[in-house]
N, C-alpha and C positions, 0 to 999 in steps of 0.2 A: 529559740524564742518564738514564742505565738504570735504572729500576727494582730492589728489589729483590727477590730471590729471595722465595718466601713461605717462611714459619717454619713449620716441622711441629710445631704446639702439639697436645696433643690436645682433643678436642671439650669446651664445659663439658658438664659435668649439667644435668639441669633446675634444682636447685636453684641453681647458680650464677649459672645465667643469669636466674632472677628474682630472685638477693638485691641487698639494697642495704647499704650503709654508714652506719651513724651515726656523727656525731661529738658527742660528750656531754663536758661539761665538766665540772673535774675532783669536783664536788659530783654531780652528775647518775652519774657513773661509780662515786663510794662510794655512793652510794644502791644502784643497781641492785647490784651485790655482796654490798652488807649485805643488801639482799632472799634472794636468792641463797644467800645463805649462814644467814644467820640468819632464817629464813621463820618464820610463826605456823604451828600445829597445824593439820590440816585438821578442820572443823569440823562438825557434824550435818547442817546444815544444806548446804554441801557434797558431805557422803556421800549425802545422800536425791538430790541435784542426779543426780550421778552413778547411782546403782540407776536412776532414773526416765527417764534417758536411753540407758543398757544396755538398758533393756525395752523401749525406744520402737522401740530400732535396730537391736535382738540383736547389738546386741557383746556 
């Protein structure tokens, strides 16, 4: 049997080629969403994380 021709795919990204797939069931799937969607405020304590990490790295 002949082989077959190859498929002119185009190349992934980098990101594609290190993602992966989860599979999450259907409570684990509304969780993440509601996260997602409904998120808490971000928090002082948060904010200072961030300043202190900007000045560490000069972002």
């Amino acid at each position: 049997m002949k082989p077959s021709p190859p498929v002119n795919t185009p190349k992934p990204t980098r990101s594609a080629v290190n993602s992966r797939q989860l599979e999450l069931s259907v409570a684990d799937s509304e969780a993440f969403a509601d996260a997602l969607l409904n998120h808490k405020p971000v928090n002082a304590r948060l904010r200072e994380t961030v300043q202190r990490y900007r000045a560490e790295t000069g972002v």
